[in-house]
C-alpha positions as CSV (number, residue, x, y, z in Angstrom):
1,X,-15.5,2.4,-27.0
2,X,-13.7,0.4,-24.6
3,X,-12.1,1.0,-20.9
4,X,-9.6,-1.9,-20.4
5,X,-9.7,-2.1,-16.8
6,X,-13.4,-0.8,-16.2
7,X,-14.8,-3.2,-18.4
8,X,-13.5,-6.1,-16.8
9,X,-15.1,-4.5,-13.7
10,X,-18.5,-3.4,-15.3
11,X,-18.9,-7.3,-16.3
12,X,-20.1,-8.7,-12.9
13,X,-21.6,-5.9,-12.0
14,X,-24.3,-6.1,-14.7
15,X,-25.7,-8.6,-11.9
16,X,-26.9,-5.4,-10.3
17,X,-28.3,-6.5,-7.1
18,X,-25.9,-8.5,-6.0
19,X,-24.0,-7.0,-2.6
20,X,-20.5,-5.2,-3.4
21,X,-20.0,-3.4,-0.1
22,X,-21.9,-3.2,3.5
23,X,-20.4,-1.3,6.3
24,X,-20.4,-2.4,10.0
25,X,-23.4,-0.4,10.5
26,X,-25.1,-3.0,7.8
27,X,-25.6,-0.8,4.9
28,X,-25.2,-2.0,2.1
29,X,-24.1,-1.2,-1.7
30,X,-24.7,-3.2,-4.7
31,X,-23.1,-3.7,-7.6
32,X,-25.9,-2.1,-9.0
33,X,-25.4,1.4,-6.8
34,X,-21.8,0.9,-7.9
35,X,-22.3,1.6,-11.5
36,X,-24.7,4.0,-10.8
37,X,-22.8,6.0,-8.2
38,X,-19.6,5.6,-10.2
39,X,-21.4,7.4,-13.6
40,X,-22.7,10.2,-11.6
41,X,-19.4,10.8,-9.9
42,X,-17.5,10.5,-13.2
43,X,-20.5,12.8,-14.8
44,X,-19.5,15.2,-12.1
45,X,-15.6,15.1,-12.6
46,X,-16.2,15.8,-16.1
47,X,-18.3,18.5,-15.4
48,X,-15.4,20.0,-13.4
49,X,-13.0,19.9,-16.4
50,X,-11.2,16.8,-16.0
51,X,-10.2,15.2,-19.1
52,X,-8.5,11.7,-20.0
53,X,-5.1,11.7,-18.4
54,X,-6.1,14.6,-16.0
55,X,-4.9,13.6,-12.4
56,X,-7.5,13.5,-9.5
57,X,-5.9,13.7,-6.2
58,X,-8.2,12.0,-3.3
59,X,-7.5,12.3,0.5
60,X,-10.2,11.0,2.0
61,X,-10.9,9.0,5.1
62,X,-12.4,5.3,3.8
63,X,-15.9,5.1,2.9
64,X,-17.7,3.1,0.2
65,X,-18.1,6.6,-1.6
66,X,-14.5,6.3,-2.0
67,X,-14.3,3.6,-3.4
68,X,-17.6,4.4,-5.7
69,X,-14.7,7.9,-6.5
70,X,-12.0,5.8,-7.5
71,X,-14.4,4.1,-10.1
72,X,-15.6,7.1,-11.3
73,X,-11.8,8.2,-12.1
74,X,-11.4,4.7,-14.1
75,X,-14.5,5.4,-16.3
76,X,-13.5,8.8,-16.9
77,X,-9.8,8.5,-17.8
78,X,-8.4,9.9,-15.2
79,X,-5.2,9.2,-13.0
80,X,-6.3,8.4,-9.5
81,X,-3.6,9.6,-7.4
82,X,-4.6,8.4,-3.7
83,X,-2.5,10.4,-0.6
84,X,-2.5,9.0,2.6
85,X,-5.1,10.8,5.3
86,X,-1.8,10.9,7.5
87,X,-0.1,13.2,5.4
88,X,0.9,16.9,6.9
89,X,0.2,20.0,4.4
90,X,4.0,20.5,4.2
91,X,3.8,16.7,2.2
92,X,0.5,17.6,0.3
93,X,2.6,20.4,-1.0
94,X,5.0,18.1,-2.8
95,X,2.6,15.6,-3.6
96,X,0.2,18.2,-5.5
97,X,2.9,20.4,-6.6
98,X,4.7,17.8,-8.6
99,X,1.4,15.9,-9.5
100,X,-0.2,19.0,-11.0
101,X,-3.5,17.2,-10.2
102,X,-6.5,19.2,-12.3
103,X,-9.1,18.2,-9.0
104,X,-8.2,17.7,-5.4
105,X,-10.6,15.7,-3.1
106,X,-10.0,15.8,1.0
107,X,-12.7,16.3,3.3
108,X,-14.8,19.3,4.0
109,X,-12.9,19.9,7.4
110,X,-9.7,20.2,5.4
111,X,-10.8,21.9,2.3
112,X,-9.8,25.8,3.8
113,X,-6.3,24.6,4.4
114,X,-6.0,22.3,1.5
115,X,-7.5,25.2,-1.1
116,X,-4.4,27.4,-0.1
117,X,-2.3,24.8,-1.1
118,X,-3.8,23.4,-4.1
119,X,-5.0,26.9,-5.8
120,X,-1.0,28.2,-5.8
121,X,-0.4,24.7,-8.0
122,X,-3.7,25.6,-10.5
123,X,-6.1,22.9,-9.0
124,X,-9.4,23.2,-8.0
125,X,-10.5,21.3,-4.9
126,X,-13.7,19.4,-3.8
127,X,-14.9,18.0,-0.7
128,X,-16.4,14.2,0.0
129,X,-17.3,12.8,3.6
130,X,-17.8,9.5,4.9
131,X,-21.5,10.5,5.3
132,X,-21.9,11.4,2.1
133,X,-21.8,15.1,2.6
134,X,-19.4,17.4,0.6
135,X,-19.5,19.4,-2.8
136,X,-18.6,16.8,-5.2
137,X,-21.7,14.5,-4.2
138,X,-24.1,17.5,-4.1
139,X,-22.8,18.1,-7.6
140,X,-22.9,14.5,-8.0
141,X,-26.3,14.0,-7.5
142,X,-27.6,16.1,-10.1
143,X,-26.0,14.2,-12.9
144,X,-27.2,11.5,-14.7
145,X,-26.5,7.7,-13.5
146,X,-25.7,6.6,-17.2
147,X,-21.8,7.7,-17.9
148,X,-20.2,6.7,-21.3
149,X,-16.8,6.0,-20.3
150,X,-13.7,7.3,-22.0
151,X,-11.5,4.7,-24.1
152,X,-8.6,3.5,-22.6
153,X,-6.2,1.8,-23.7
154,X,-4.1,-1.2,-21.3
155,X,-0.8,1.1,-21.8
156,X,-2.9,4.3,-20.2
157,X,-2.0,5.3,-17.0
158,X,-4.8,4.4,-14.3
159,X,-2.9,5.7,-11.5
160,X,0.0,7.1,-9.6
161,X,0.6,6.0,-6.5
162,X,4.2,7.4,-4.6
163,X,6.4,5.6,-2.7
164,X,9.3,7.2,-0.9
165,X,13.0,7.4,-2.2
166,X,16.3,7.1,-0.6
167,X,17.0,10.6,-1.4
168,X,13.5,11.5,0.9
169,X,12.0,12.7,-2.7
170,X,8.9,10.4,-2.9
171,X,8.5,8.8,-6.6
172,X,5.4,8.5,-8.1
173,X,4.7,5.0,-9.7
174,X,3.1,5.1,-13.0
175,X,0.3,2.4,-12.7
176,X,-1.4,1.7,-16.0
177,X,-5.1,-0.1,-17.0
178,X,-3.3,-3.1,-18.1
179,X,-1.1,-3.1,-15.0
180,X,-4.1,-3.0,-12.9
181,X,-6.4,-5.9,-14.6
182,X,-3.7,-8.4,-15.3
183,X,-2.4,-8.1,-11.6
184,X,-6.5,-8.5,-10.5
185,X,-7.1,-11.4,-13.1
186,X,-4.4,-13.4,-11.8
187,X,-4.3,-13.5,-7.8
188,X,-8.6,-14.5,-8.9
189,X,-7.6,-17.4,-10.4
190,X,-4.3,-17.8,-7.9
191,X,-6.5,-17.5,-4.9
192,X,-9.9,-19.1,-6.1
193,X,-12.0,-16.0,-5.3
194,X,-15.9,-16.2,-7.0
195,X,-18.9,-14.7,-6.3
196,X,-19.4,-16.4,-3.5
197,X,-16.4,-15.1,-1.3
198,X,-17.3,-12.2,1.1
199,X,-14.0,-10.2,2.1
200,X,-13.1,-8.9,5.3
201,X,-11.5,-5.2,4.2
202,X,-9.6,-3.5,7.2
203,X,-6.8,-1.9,5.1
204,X,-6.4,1.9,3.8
205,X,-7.4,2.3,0.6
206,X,-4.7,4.8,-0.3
207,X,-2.4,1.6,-0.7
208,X,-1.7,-0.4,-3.2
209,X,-2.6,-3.9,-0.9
210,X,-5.4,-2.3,-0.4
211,X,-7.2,-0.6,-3.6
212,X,-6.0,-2.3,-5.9
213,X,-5.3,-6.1,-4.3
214,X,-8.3,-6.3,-2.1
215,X,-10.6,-3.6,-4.2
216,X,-10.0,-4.5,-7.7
217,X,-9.9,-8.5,-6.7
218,X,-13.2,-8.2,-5.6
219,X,-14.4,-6.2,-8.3
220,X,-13.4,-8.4,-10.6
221,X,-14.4,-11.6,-9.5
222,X,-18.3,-9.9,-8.4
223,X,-17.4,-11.0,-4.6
224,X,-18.6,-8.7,-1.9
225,X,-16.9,-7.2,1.2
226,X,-17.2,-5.9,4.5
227,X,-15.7,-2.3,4.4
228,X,-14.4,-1.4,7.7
229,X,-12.9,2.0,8.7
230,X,-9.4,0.6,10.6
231,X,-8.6,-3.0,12.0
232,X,-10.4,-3.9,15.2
233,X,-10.6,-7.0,16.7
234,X,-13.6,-6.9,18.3
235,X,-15.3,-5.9,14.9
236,X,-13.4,-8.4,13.0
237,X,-13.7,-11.6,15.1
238,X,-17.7,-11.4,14.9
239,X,-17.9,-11.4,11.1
240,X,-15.7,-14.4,10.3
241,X,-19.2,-16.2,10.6
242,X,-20.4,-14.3,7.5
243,X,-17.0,-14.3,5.8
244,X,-14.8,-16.4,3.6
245,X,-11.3,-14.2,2.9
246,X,-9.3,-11.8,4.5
247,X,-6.3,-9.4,3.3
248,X,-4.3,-8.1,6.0
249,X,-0.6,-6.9,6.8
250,X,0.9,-9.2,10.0
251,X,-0.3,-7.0,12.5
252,X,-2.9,-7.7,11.6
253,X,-2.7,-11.7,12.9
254,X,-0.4,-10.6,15.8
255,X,-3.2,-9.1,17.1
256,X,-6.2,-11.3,16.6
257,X,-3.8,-13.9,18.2
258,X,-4.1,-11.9,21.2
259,X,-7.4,-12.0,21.5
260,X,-8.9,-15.2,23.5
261,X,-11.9,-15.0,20.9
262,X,-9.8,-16.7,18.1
263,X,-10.2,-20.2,17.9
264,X,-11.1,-23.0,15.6
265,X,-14.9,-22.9,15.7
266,X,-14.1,-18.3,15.3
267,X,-13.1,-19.1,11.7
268,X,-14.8,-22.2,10.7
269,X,-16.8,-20.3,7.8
270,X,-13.1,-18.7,6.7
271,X,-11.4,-20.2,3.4
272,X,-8.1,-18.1,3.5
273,X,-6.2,-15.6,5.6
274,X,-3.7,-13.7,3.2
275,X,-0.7,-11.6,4.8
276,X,1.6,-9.1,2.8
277,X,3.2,-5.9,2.7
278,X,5.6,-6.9,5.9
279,X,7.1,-9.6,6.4
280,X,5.4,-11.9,8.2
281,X,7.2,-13.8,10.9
282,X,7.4,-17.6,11.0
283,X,6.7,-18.1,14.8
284,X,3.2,-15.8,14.0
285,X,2.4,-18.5,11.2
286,X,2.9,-21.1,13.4
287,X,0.9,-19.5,16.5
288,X,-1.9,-18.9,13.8
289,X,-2.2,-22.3,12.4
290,X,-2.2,-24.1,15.6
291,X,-4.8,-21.7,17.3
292,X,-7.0,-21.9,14.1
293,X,-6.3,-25.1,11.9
294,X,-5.7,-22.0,9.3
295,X,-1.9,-21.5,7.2
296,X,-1.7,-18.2,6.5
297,X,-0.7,-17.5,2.8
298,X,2.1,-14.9,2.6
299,X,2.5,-13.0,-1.0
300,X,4.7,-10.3,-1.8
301,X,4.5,-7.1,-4.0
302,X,5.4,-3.6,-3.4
303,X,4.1,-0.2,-5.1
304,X,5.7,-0.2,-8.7
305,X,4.5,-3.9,-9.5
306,X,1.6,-4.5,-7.6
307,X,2.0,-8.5,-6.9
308,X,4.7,-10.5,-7.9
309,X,4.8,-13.9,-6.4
310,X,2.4,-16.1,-3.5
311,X,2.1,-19.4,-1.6
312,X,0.0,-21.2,-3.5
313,X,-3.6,-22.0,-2.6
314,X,-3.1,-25.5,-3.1
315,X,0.2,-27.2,-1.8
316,X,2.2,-26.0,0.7
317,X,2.9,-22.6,2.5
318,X,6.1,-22.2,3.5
319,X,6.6,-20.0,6.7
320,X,9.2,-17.7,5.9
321,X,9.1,-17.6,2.5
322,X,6.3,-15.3,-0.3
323,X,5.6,-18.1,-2.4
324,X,6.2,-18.6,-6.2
325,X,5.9,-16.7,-9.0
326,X,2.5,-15.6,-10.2
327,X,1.2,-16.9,-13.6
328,X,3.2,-14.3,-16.4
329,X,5.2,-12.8,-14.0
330,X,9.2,-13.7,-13.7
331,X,11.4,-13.7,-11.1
332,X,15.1,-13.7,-10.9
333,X,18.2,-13.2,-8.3
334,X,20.9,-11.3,-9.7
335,X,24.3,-10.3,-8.5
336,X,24.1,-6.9,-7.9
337,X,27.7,-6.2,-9.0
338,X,28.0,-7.7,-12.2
339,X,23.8,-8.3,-13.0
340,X,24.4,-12.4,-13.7
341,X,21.6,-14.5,-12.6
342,X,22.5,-16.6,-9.6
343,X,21.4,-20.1,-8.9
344,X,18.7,-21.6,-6.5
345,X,19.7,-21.0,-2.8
346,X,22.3,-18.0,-4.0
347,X,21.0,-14.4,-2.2
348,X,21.0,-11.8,-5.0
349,X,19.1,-8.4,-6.2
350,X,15.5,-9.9,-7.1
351,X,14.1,-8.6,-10.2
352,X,10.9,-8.7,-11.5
353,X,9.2,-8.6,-15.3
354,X,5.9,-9.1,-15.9
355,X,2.7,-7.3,-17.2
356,X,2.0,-6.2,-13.3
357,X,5.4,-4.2,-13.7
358,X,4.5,0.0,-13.3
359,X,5.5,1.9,-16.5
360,X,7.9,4.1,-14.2
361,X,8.4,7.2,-12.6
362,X,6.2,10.1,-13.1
363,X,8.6,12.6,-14.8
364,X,11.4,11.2,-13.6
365,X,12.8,9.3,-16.9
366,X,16.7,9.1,-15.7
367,X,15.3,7.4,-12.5
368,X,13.1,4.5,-14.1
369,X,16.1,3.8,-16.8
370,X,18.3,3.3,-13.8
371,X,15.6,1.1,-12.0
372,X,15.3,-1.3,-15.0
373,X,17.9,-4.0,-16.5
374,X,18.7,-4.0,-20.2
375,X,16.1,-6.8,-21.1
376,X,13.0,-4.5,-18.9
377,X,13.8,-6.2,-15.6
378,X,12.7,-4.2,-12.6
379,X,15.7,-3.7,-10.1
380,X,13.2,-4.1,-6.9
381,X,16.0,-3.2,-4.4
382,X,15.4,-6.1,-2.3
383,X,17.6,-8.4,-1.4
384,X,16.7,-12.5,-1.5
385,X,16.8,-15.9,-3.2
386,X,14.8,-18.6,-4.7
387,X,15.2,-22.1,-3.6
388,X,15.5,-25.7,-5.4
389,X,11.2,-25.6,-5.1
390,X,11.3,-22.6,-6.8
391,X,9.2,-20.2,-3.4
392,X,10.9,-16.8,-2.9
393,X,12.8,-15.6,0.2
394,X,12.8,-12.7,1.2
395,X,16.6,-12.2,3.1
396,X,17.0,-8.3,3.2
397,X,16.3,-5.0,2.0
398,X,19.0,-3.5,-0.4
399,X,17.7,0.6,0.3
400,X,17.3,0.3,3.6
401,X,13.8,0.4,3.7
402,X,11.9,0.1,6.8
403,X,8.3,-1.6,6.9
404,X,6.4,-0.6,10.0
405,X,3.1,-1.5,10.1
406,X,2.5,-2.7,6.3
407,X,3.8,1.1,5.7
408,X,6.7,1.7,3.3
409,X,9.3,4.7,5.0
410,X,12.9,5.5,3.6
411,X,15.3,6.2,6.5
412,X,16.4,9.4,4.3
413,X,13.7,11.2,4.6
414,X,13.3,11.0,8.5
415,X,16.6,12.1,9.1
416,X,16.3,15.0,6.8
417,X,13.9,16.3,9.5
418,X,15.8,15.1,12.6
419,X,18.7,16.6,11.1
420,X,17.1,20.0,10.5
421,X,16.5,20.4,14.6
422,X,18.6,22.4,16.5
423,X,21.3,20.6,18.1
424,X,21.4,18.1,16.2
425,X,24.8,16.7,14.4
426,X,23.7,14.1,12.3
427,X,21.2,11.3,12.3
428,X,20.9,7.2,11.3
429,X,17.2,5.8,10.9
430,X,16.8,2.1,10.8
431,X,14.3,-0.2,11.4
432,X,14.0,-2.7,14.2
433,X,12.5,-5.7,15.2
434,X,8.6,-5.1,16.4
435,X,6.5,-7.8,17.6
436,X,3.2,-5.8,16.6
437,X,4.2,-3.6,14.0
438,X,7.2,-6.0,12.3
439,X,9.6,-3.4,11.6
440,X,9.7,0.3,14.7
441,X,10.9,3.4,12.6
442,X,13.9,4.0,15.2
443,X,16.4,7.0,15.0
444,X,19.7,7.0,16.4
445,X,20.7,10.7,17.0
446,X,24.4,12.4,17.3
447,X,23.9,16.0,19.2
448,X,26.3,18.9,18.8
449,X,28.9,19.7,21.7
450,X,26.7,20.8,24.3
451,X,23.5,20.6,23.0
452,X,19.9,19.6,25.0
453,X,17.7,17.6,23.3
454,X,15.9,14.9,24.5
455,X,13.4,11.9,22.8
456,X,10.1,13.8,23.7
457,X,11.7,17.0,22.3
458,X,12.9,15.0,18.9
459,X,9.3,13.3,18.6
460,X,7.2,16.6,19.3
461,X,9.4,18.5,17.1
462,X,8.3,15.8,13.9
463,X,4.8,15.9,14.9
464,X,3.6,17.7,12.5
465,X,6.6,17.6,9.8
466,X,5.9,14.0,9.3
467,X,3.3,11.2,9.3
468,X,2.3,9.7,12.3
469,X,3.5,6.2,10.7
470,X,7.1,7.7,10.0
471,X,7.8,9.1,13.3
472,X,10.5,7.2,15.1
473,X,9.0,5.1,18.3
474,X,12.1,5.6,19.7
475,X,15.0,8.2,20.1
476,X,18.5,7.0,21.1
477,X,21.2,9.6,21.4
478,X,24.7,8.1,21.4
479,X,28.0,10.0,21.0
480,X,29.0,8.7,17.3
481,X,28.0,6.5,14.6
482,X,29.5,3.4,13.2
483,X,31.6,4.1,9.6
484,X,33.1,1.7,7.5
485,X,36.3,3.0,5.9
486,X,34.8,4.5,3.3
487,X,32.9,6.7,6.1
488,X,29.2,5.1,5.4
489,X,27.4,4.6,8.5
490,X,27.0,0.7,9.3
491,X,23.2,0.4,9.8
492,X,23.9,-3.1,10.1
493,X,25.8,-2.5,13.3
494,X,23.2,-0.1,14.5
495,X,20.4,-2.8,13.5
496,X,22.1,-5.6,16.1
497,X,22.8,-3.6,18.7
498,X,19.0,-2.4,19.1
499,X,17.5,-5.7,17.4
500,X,15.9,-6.7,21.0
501,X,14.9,-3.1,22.2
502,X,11.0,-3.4,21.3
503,X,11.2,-6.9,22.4
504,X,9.8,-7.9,26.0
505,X,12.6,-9.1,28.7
506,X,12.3,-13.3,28.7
């Protein structure tokens, strides 16, 4: 029987000995442990009553076991569903409750408070630590290493990853097997990665850059990585000597450019330096190349499509812009008004088709009929153009969307939470220019007459209502907000008059 996307993967990892993962403490994994590890986790899913199509919730702190988990929910059938470590219980709520995950997987210091939650939606819940403590690898272990894995099909769903909405409902994107592979097969042969590349991994792994970018691109070319728990410098600087490739967001490369150990002779054993899921600014590209000889190549993609376009590998990077299309993907500016294409240099809606495109919406069939065109476009909500060269620019974001940090957060749903505090009259949440993170989640606030709040009461009060990555850096309390005549608050406006307030004084 054959698993579309797992058999691509199982093919270099017949190699067996060859090294798939080693930690900063210098463990190491093989390809071999993979396959074995993967079969008795899937062994012990099945065992648990998961069946093809069954979704497997996983928040989990980052650990080669979780990567061996997500494995095991490829070969089994199941639909990995991965949840940010960030998120509160009030958000796992939603998450599992519209889900309906059979299995939930957090750690074993969470499981009391996660059981409550996931038992009242019918799911059964199972711990796994870094350490490789927990009840699903002591049920693990007792399994046999040899897993037969269920048929799949490229059209059956691999996973669901959610991604917030303007409304503050999060969405969850239907990724499928054929999704999944296509998007891995491509950016190998885009990027040149082989066996011989060793990866430099310092992203979550609840995220589409990076499970299924840095994860599966590795997988599937038989390369090997450095797994580390969160980006540090320090770490990260020393192992360039050993490396060839690194993923990161551009916080990433702001912050290595910081650090006096960066220089030419750092990254002489480095082939490529990849940036996405911010944009990445041109003066950082600059800084980068001159400090290291290095041109960082910028991509871009985004939850429901995985990627859609990069800078080539051979040719020229443009700062500023995410490159050209990928092989069997196509990209078009539209005018959002009327849907006719527009011409090279003309800013438009860009839209996307291609076999990296998500199937849609879990169970939300009105929203993914109003997110696609009449011939299967994807309306991606951002706003850009494409020039006479044919390399995308990114000029603007059509939903308001703020990117802090490589992190995707919808203005909506912070001020649904600001606006629920006591005193407060209405809210506007917009995103501002950050020389570390790219984008600072910032909320402008409008209190009732005669109300107290101030910014320490506003950012204790979210705490624990929101994700540490959504909450506001800043909290600016003015006496009205900017309408149009229509009575929609000008963002815009609120956007330039706070563009320099992260920025240091010149």
């Amino acid at each position: 029987m054959s698993n579309h996307l797992f058999d691509a993967i199982r093919a270099p990892a017949e190699t067996g000995d060859a090294i798939f993962v080693e930690t900063i403490d210098g463990r190491r994994w093989t390809y071999g442990d993979s396959l074995r590890l993967s079969g008795q986790l899937a062994s012990a899913i099945d065992v648990l009553g998961v069946r093809p199509g069954d979704r497997v919730a996983v928040q989990v702190d980052k650990s080669p076991l979780a990567l061996m988990l997500y494995l095991a929910c490829v070969r089994c059938g199941a639909v990995y569903l991965p949840l940010n470590t960030a998120y509160t219980l009030a958000e796992l709520d939603y998450f599992i409750g519209d889900a309906e995950p059979r299995l939930v997987v957090v750690s074993s210091k969470a499981r009391a408070e996660v059981e409550k939650i996931a038992h009242r939606h019918g799911a059964i819940v199972e711990t796994l630590d870094v350490d490789g403590a927990g009840s699903l690898m002591e049920l693990a272990r007792e399994e046999p290493v040899d897993f037969v894995d269920a048929a799949r099909a490229p059209d059956d769903l691999a996973a669901i990853l959610y991604t917030s909405g303007t409304t503050g409902r999060s969405k969850g994107a239907m990724l499928t097997h054929g999704n999944l592979l296509s998007n891995a097969l491509a950016l190998r042969e885009f990027w040149r990665v082989t066996r011989a590349d060793r990866l430099i991994h310092a992203l979550p792994i609840f995220h589409t850059h990076g499970l299924f970018v840095a994860t599966n691109v590795t997988l599937i070319a038989g390369a090997s990585m450095f797994l580390l728990p969160k980006f540090e410098p320090d770490e990260i600087l020393p192992l360039m000597s050993r490396a060839t490739l690194m993923m990161g967001v551009p916080t990433f490369y702001v912050r290595l450019l910081q650090h006096e150990g960066l220089n030419r002779h750092a990254v002489a054993n480095m082939r490529l330096f990849i940036s996405g899921s911010a944009p990445l600014l041109a003066e950082t590209h600059a800084a980068f190349e001159q400090r290291t000889g290095h041109a960082i190549l910028e991509r871009y993609g985004m939850t429901e499509t995985n990627m859609n376009t990069s800078n080539p590998y051979d040719g020229e990077r443009r700062a500023g812009t995410v490159g050209l299309a990928l092989p069997g993907v196509s990209v078009r500016i539209t005018d959002a008004a009327t849907g006719e294409t527009l011409g090279p240099g003309e800013t438009g809606m860009i839209e996307i088709k291609g076999p990296n495109v998500f199937k849609g919406y879990w169970r939300m069939p009105e929203k993914t009929a109003a997110e696609f065109t009449r011939d299967g476009y994807f309306i991606s909500g951002d706003l850009g153009k494409i020039d006479e060269a044919g390399y995308v620019h990114i000029v603007g974001r059509g939903k308001d969307l703020v990117i802090s940090g490589g992190y995707n957060i919808y203005p909506k749903e912070v001020e649904n939470e600001i606006d629920q505090l006591n005193g407060v009259a209405e809210s506007a949440v917009i995103g501002v220019a950050h020389p570390d993170f790219g984008e600072g989640v910032t909320a402008i606030v409008v209190l009732r007459s005669g109300a107290i709040l101030d910014e320490k009461a506003v950012l204790n009060a979210l705490h624990a209502r929101l994700a540490r990555y959504k909450q506001p850096k800043r909290v600016i309390f003015v006496e009205d907000l900017p309408r149009n005549a229509m009575g929609k608050v000008q963002k815009n406006l609120l956007r330039d008059r706070y563009s320099n307030l992260y920025m240091p004084a010149s």
